[in-house]
N, CA, C and O atoms as a DFTB+ gen file, in Angstrom:
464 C
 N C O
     1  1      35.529     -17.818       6.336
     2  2      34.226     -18.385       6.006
     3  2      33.134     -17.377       6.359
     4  3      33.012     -16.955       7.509
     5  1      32.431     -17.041       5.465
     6  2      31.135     -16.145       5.680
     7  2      30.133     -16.839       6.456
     8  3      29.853     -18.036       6.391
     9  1      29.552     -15.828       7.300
    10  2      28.183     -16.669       7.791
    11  2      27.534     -15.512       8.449
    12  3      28.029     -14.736       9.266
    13  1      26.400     -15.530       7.976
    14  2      25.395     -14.466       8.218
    15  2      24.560     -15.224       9.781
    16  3      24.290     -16.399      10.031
    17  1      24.335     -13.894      10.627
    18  2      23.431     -14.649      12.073
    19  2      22.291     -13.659      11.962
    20  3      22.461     -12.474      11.674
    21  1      21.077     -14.237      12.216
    22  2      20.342     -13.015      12.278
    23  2      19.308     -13.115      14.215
    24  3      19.273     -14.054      15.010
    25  1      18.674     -11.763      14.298
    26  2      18.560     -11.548      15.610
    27  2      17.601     -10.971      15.476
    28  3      17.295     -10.365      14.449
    29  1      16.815     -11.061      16.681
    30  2      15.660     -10.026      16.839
    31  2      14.646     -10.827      16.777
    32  3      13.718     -10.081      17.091
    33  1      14.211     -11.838      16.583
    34  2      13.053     -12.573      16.995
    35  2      12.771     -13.130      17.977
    36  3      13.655     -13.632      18.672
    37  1      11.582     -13.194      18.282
    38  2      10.762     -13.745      19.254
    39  2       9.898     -14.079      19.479
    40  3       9.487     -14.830      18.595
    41  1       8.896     -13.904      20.681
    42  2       7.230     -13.977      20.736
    43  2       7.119     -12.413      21.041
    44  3       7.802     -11.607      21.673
    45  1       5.540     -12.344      20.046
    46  2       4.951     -10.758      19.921
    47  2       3.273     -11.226      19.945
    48  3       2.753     -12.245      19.490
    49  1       2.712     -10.159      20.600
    50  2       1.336     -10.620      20.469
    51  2       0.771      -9.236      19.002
    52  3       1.339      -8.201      18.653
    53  1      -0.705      -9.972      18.441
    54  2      -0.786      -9.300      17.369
    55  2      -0.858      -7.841      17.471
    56  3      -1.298      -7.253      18.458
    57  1      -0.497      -7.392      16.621
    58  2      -0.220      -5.615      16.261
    59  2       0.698      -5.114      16.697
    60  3       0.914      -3.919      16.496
    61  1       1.923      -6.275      17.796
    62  2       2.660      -6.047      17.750
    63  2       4.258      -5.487      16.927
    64  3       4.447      -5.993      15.821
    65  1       5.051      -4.765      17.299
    66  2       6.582      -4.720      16.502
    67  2       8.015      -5.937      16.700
    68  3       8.501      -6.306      17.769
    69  1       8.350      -6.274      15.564
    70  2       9.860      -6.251      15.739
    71  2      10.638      -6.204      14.925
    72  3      10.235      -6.310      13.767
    73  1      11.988      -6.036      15.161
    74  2      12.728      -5.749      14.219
    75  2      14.012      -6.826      13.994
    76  3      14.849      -7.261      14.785
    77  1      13.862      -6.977      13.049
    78  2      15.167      -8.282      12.550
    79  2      16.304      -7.704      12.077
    80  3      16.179      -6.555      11.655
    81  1      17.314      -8.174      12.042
    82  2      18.913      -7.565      11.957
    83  2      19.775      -9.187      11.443
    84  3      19.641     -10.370      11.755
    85  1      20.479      -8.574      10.710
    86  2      20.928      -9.898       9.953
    87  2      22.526      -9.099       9.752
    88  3      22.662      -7.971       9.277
    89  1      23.468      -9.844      10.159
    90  2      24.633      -9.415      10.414
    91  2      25.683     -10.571       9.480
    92  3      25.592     -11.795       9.572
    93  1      26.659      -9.825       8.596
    94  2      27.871     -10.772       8.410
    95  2      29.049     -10.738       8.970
    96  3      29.750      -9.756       9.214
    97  1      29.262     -11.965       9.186
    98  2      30.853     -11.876       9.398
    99  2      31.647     -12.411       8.448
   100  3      31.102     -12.981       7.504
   101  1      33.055     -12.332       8.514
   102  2      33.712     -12.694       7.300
   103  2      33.607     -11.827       6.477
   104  3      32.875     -10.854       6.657
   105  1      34.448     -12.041       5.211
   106  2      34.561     -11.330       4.178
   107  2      33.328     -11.292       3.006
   108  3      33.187     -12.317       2.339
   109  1      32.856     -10.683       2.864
   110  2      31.689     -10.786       1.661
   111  2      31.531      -9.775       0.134
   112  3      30.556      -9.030       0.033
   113  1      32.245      -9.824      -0.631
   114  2      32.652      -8.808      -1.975
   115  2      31.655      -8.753      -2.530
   116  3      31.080      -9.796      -2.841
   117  1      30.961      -7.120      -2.930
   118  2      30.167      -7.137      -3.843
   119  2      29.435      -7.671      -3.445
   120  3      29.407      -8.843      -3.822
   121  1      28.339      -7.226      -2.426
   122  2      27.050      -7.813      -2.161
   123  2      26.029      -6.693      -2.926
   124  3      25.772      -5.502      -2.754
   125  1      25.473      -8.047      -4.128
   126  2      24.124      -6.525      -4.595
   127  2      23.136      -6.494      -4.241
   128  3      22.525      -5.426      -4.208
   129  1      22.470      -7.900      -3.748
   130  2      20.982      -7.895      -2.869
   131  2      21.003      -8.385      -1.245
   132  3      21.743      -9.301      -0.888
   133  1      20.272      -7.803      -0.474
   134  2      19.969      -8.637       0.431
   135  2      18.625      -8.987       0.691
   136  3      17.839      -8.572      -0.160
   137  1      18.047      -9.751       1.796
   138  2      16.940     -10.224       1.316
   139  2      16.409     -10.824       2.868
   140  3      17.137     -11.298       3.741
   141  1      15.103     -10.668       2.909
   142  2      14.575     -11.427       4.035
   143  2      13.306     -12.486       3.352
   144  3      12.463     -11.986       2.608
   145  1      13.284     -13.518       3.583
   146  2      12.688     -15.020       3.322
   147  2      11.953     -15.515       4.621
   148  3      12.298     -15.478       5.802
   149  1      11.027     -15.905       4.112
   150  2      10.229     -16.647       5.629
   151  2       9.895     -18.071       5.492
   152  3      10.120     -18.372       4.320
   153  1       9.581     -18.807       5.968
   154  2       8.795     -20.307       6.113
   155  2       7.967     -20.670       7.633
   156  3       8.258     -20.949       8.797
   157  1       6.864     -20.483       6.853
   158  2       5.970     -20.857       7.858
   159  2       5.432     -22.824       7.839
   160  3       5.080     -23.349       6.782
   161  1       5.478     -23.537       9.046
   162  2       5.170     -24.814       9.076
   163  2       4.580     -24.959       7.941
   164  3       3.804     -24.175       7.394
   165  1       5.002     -26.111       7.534
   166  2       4.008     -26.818       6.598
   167  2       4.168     -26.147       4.920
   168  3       3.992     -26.867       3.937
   169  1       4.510     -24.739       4.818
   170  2       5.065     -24.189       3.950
   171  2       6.243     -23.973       3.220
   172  3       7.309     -24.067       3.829
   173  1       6.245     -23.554       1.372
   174  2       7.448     -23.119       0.987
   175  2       7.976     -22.049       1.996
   176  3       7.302     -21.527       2.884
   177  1       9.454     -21.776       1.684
   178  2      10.255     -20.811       1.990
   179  2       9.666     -19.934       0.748
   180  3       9.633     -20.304      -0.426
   181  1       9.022     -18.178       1.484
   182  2       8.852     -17.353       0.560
   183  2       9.471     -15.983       0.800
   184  3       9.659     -15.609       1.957
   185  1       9.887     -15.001      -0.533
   186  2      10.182     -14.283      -0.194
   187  2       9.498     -12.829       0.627
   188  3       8.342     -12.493       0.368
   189  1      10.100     -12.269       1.332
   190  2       9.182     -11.477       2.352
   191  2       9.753     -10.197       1.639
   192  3       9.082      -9.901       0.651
   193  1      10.525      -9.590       1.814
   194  2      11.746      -8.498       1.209
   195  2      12.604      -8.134       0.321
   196  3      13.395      -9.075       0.260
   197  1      13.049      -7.027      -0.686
   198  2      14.469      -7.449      -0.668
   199  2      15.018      -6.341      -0.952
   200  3      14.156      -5.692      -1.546
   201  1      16.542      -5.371      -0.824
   202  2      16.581      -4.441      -0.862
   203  2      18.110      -4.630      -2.190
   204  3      19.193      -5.097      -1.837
   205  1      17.891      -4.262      -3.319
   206  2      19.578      -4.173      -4.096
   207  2      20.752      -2.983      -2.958
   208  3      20.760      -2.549      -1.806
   209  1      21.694      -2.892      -4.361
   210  2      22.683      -2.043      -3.380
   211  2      22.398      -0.607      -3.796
   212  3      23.180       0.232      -3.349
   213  1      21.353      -0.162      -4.622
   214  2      21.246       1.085      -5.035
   215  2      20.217       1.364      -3.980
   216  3      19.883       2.546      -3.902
   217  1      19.624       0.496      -3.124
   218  2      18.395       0.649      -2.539
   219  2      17.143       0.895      -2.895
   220  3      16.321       1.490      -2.197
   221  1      16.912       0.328      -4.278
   222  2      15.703       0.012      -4.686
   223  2      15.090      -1.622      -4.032
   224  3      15.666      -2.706      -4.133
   225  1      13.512      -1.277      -3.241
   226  2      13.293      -2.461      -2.446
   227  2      11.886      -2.592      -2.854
   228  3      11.040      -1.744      -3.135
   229  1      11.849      -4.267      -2.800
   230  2      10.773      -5.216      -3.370
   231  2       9.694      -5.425      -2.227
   232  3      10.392      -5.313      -1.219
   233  1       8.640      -5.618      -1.876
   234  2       7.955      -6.873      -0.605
   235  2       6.735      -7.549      -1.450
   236  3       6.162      -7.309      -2.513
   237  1       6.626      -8.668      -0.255
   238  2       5.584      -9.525      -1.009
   239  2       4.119      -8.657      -0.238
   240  3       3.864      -7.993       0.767
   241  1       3.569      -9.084      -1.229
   242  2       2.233      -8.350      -1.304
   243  2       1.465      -8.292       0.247
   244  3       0.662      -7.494       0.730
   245  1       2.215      -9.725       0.854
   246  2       1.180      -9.447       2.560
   247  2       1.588      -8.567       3.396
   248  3       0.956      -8.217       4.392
   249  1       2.697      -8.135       3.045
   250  2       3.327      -7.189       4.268
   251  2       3.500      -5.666       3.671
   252  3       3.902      -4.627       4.195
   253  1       3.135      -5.906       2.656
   254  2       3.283      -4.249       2.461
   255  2       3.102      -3.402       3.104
   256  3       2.158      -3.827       3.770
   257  1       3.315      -2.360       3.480
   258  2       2.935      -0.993       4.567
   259  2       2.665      -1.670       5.620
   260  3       1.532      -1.528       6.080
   261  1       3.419      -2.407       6.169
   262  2       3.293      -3.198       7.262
   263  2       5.019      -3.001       7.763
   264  3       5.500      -2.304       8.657
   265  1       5.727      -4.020       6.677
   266  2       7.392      -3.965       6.766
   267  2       8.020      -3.372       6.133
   268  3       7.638      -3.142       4.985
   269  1       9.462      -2.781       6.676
   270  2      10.460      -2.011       6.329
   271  2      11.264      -3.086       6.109
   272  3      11.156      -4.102       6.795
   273  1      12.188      -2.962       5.088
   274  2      13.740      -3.313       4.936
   275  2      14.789      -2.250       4.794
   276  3      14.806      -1.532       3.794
   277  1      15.098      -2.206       5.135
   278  2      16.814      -1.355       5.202
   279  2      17.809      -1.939       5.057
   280  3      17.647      -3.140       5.278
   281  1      19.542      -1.478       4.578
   282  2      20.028      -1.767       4.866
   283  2      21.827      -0.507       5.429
   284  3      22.017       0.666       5.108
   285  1      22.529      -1.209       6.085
   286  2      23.791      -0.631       6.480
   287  2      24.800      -0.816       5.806
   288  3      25.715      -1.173       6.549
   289  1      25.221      -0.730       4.367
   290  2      26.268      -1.161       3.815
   291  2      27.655      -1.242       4.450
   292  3      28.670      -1.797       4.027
   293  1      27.525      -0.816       5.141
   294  2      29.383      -0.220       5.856
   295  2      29.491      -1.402       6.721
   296  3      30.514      -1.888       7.203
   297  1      27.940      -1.891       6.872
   298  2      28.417      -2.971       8.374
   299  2      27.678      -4.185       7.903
   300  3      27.372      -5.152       8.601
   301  1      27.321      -3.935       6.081
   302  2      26.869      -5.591       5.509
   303  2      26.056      -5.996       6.662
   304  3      26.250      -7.079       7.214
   305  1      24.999      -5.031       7.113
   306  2      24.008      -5.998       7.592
   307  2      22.492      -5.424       7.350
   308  3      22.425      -4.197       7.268
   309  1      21.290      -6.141       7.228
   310  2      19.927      -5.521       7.135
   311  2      18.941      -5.855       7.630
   312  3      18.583      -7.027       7.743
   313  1      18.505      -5.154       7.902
   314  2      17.401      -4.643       8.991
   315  2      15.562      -5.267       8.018
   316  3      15.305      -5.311       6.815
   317  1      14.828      -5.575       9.051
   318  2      13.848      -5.684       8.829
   319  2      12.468      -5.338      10.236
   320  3      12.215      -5.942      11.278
   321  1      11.833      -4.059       9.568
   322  2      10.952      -3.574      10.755
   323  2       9.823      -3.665      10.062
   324  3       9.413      -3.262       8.974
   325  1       9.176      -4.667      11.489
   326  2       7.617      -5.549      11.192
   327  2       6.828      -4.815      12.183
   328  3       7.034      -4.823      13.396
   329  1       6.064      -4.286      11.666
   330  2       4.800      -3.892      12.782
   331  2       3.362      -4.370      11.816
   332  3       2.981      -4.683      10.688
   333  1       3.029      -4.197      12.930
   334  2       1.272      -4.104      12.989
   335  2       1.292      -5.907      12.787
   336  3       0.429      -6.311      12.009
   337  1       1.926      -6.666      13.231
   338  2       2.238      -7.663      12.808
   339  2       1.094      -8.884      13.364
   340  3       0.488      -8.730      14.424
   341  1       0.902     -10.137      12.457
   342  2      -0.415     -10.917      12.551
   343  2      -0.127     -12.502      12.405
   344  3       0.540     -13.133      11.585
   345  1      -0.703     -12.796      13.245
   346  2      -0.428     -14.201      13.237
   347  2       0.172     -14.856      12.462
   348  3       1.139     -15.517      12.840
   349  1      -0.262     -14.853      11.091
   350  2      -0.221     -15.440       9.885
   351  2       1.517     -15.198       9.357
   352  3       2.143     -15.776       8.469
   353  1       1.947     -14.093      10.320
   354  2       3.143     -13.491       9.862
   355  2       4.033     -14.650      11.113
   356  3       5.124     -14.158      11.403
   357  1       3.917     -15.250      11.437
   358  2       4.222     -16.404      11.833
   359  2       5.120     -17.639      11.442
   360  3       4.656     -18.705      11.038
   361  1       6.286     -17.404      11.587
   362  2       7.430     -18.448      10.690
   363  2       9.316     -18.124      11.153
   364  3       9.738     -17.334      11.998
   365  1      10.080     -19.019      10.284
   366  2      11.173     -18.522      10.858
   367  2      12.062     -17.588       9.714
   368  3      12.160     -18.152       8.624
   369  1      12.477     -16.742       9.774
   370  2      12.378     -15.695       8.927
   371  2      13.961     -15.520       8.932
   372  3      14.497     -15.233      10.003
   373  1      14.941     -15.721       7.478
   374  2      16.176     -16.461       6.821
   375  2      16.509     -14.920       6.379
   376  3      15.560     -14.184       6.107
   377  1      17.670     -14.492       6.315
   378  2      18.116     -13.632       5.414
   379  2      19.252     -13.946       4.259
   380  3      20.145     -14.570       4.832
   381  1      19.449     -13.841       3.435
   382  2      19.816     -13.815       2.161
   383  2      20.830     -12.841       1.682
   384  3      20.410     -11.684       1.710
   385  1      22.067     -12.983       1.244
   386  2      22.438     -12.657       0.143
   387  2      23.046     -12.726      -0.619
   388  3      23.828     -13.640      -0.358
   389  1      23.354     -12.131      -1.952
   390  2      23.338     -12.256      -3.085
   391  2      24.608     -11.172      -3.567
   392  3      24.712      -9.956      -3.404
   393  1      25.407     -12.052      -4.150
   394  2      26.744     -10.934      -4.820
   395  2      26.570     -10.967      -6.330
   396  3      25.880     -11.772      -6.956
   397  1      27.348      -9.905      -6.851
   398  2      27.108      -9.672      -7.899
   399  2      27.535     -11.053      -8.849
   400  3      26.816     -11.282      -9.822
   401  1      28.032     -11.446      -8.731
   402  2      28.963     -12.900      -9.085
   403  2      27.585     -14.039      -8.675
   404  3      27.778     -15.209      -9.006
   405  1      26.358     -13.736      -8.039
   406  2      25.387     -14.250      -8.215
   407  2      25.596     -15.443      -6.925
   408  3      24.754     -16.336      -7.018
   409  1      26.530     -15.606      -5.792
   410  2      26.661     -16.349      -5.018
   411  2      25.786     -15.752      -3.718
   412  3      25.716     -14.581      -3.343
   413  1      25.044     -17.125      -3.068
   414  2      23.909     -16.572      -2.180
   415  2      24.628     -17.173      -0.917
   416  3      25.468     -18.071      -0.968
   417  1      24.162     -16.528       0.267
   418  2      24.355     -16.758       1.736
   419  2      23.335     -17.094       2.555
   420  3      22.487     -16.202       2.588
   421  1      23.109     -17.931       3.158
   422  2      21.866     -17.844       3.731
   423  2      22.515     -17.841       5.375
   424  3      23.486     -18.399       5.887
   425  1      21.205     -16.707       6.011
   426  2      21.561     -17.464       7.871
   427  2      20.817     -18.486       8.148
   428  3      20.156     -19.071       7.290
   429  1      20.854     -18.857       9.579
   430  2      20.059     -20.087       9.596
   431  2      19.073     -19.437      10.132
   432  3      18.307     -19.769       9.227
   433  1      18.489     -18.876      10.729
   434  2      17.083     -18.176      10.641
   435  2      17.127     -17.855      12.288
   436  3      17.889     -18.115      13.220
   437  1      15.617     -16.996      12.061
   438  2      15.321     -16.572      13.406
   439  2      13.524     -16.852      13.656
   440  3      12.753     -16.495      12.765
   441  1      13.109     -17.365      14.651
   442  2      11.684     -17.280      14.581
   443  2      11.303     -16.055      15.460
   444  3      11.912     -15.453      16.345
   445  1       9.900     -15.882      14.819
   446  2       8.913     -15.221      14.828
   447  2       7.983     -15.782      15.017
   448  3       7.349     -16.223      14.059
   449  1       7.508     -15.996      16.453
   450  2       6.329     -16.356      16.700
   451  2       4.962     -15.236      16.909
   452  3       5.452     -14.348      17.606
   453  1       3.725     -14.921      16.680
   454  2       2.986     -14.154      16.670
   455  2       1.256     -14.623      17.622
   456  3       0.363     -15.382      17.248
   457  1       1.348     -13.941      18.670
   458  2      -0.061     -14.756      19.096
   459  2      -0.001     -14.161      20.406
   460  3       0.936     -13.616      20.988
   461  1      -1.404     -14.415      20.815
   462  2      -1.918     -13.771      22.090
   463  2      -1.551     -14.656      22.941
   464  3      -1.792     -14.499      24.138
């Protein structure tokens, strides 16, 4: 059984860094996207990231030059480095992915809390 855990969140005060790591276990074939997703209270789940397997990578417009995505193919897991980071960036933040066969994984998330 696949199941993705992800790590690295916490409390950060603003302009602070961190970095998220999203790890699989189990078997997972042909993974072509991975992906980092957020939901902040009261909000949809939106997408934050996303990197294919050629490593061409997407972000949503608030975090640009703000966040990195990466990923480690050998160890099916990806990275997400947040700096300069702002309240608003505030939520629990899901990673995703996606095989070519179009089947998605989700972890159960990690929060990110942001505040003085």
């Amino acid at each position: 059984q696949v199941q993705l855990v992800e790590s690295g969140g916490g409390l950060v005060q603003p302009g602070g860094s961190l970095r998220l790591s999203c790890a699989a276990s189990g078997s997972i074939l042909s993974i072509y996207s991975m992906a980092w997703y957020r939901q902040a209270p009261g909000k949809e789940r939106e997408l934050v990231a996303r990197i294919t397997n050629g490593g061409s990578t997407n972000y949503a417009d608030s975090v640009k030059g703000r966040f990195t995505i990466s990923r480690d193919n050998a160890k099916n897991t990806v990275y997400l480095q947040m700096n300069s980071l702002k309240p608003e960036d505030t939520a629990v933040y899901y990673c995703k992915y996606t095989t070519y066969g179009r089947t998605d994984y989700w972890g159960k998330g990690t929060l990110v809390t942001v505040s003085s």
